[in-house]
C-alpha positions, 0 to 999 in steps of 0.5 A: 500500500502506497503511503501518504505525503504526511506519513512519508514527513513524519517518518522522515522527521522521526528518522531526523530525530533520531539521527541528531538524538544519536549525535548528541549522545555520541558529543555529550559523551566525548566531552564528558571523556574529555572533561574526565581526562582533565579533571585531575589536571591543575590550570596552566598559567595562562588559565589561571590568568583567566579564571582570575580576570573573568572571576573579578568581571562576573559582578560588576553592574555596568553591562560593558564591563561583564564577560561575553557568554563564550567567556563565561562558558569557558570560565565554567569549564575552568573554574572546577580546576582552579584549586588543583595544585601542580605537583612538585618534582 
C-alpha cells in the first residue's frame, strides 16, 4: 500500500530525530571523556590568568564591563580546576 505525503514527513522527521538524538549522545559523551581526562589536571598559567580576570568581571553592574557568554562558558569549564595544585618534582 502506497503511503501518504504526511506519513512519508513524519517518518522522515522521526528518522531526523533520531539521527541528531544519536549525535548528541555520541558529543555529550566525548566531552564528558574529555572533561574526565582533565579533571585531575591543575590550570596552566595562562588559565589561571583567566579564571582570575573573568572571576573579578562576573559582578560588576555596568553591562560593558561583564564577560561575553563564550567567556563565561569557558570560565565554567575552568573554574572546577582552579584549586588543583601542580605537583612538585
Amino acid at each position: 500500500m502506497a503511503k501518504g505525503q504526511q506519513q512519508l514527513q513524519d517518518e522522515g522527521d522521526k528518522a531526523r530525530k533520531n539521527g541528531v538524538d544519536a549525535k548528541n549522545r555520541a558529543d555529550a559523551k566525548r566531552a564528558a571523556t574529555i572533561a574526565a581526562k582533565l579533571a585531575k589536571t591543575p590550570l596552566t598559567d595562562a588559565e589561571q590568568v583567566f579564571v582570575g580576570l573573568i572571576a573579578s568581571k562576573m559582578n560588576n553592574g555596568r553591562h560593558v564591563d561583564k564577560p561575553s557568554a563564550a567567556n563565561i562558558l569557558k570560565y565554567s569549564k575552568l573554574v572546577g580546576r582552579k584549586d588543583i595544585k601542580p605537583e612538585e618534582e
